[in-house]
Each structure stands twice: as C-alpha cells, then as structure tokens.
C-alpha positions as CSV (number, residue, x, y, z in Angstrom):
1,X,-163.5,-113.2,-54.6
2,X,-164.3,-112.8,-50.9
3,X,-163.2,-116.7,-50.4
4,X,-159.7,-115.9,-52.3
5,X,-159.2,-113.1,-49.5
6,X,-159.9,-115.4,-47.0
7,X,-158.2,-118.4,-47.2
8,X,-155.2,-116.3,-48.4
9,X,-155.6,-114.6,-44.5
10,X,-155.6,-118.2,-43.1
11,X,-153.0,-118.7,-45.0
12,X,-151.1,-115.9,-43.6
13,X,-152.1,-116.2,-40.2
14,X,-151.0,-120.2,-40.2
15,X,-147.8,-119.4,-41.8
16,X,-146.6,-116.7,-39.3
17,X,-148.4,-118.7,-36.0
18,X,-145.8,-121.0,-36.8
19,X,-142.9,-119.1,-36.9
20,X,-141.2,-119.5,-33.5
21,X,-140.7,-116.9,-31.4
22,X,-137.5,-115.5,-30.8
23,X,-138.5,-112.2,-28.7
24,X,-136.5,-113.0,-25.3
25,X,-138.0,-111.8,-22.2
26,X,-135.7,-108.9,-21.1
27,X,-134.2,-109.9,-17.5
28,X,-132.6,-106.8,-16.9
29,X,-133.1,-104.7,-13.5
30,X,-134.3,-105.8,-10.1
31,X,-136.3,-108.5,-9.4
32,X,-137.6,-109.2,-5.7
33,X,-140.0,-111.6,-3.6
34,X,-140.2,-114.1,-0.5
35,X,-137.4,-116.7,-0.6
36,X,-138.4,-120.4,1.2
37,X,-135.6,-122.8,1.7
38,X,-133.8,-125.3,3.6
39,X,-130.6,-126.1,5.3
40,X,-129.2,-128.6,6.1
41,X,-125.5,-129.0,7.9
42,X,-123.1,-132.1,6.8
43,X,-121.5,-133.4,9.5
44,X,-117.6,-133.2,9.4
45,X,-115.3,-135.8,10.0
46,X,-112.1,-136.1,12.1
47,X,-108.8,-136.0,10.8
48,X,-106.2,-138.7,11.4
49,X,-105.9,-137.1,14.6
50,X,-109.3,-136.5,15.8
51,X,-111.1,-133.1,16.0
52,X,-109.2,-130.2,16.2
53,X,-110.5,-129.1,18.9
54,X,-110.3,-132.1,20.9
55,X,-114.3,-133.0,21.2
56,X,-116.8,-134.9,18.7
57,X,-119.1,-132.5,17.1
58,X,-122.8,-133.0,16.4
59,X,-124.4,-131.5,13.7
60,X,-127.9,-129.6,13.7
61,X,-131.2,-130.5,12.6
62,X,-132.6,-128.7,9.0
63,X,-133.1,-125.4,9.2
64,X,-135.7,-123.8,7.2
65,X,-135.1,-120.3,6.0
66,X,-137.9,-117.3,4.6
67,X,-136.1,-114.5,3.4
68,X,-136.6,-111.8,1.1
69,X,-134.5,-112.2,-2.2
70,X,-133.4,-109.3,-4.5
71,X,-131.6,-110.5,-7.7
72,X,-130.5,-107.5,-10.2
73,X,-129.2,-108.7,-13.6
74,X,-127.3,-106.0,-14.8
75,X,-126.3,-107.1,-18.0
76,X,-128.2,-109.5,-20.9
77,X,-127.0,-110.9,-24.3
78,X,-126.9,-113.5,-26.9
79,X,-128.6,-115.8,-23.8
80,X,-126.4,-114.5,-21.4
81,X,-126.6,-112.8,-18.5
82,X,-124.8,-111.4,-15.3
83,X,-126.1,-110.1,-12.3
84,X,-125.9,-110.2,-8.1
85,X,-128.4,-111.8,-5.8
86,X,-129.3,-110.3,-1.8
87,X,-131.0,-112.3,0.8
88,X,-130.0,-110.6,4.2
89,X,-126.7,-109.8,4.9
90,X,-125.7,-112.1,2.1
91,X,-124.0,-110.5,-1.7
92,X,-122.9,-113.1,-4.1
93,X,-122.5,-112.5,-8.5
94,X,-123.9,-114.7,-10.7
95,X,-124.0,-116.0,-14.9
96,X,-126.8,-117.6,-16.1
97,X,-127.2,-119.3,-19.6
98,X,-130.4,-119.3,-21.7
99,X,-131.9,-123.0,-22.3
100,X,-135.0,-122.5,-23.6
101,X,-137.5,-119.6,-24.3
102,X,-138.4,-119.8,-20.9
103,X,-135.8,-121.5,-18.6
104,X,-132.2,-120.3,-17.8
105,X,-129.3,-122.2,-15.8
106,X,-127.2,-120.4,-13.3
107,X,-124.7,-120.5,-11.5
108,X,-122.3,-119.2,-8.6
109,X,-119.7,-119.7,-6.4
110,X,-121.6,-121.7,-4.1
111,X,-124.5,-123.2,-6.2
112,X,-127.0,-123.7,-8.6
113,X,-130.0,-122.3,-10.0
114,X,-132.7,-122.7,-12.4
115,X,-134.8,-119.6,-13.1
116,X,-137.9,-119.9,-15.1
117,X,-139.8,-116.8,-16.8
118,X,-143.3,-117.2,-16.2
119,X,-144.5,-114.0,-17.3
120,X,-142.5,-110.3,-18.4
121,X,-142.7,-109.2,-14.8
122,X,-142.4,-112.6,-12.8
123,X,-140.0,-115.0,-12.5
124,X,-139.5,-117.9,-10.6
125,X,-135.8,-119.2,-9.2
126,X,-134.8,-122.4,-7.7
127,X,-131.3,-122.1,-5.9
128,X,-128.9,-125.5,-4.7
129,X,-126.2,-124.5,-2.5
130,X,-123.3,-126.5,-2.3
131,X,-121.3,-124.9,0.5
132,X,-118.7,-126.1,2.8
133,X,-120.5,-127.6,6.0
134,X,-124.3,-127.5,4.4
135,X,-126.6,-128.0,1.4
136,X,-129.7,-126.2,0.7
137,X,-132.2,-125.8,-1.4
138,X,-135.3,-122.7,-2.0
139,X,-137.6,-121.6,-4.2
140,X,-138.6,-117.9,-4.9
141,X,-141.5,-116.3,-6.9
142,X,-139.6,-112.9,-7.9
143,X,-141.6,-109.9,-9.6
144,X,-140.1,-107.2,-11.6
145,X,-139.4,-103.8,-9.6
C-alpha cells in the first residue's frame, strides 16, 4: 500500500514539474543601478555646398559614460509594458514586449533595449541608441526599489 502512495506522489510531482510556468515576474515600480556605456559620435558630412558653417568638422574620440539609471514601469499587461527611464538630466518613455519568461524587447524614440529578469528584484538592461550624430551602447544591473 505504501508503494501505491508513492509512486502515485512521483507521479504527481512529475506531472506538475512539467507544467510550464506562466507566473510573469511583475516589472512594475522603480528599478535603479550603475549604468556603463559608450559613445561614440558619427562624423557628418557636407552638403553640396560644404559645411554650413564654412569649416570641416572633426569628430571626437568614444566617450565612455557611468551613470546612474532609474527606469519606472508604470504599467504591465498581457507581456506589455510602459514606463520612463532617467540617467542625469535625461527623461525619455518607453514599450517593451515580453519574449520569453525572462527576456523583454524595448524600445524608444532613440533606441533599443533588451532587458533580462534575473531574479524578482534584479534586472539586467542593455540599451543601443541610435541618435542623430552618435551611437551607443550600456549595460545596467538594475534592483528593485
């Protein structure tokens, strides 16, 4: 009788370890940590005319920037979700799209980023900006506030 009982518990047990889970990690509120990236300035080219201002420009070296990041998703849903990002003086909105259990595409008006949940209080976001004048790229390792 006690063997009936316990392969009917590994039974069980196999049966709901295989179920996937569907829990999503709730994003919601502010998240905030160091931000490391890099800059880099694409050079600009004359017109038919030259340079506007008359004089060839030179463009700068990379830049490498450490700043602290906030982001605060306001809103989650259905794999959705909305929010804002600060670094410095800087305020831009965001929408990100659910991928995977984990992994989440975003995007704003100046870039890309991939933010990955690596636990319920840390997450860790990858931004490319595509601005006029300069590309960039950082990594931050964000914790829930």
């Amino acid at each position: 009788m006690q063997g009936y009982y316990s392969v009917a518990l590994g039974v069980l047990l196999s049966v709901a370890a295989s179920i996937p889970a569907r829990a999503e990690t709730d994003l919601t509120g502010k998240w905030v940590g160091p931000f490391n990236g890099v800059q880099v300035e694409i050079p600009l080219r004359p017109g038919p005319f030259g340079w506007e201002s008359g004089e060839a420009r030179k463009s700068q070296g990379p830049r490498f920037i450490e700043a602290s990041l906030q982001v605060d998703i306001e809103l989650q849903k259905k794999g959705l979700a909305v929010g804002a990002w600060t670094a410095g003086g800087f305020k831009q909105r965001f929408v990100c799209a659910q991928i995977n259990q984990t992994v989440w595409n975003c995007v704003d008006g100046g870039g890309r980023a991939s933010m990955e949940v690596t636990s319920a209080t840390e997450i860790k976001l990858c931004y490319l900006d595509n601005r006029e004048g300069a590309q960039g790229a950082g990594c931050a390792l964000l914790r829930k506030t």
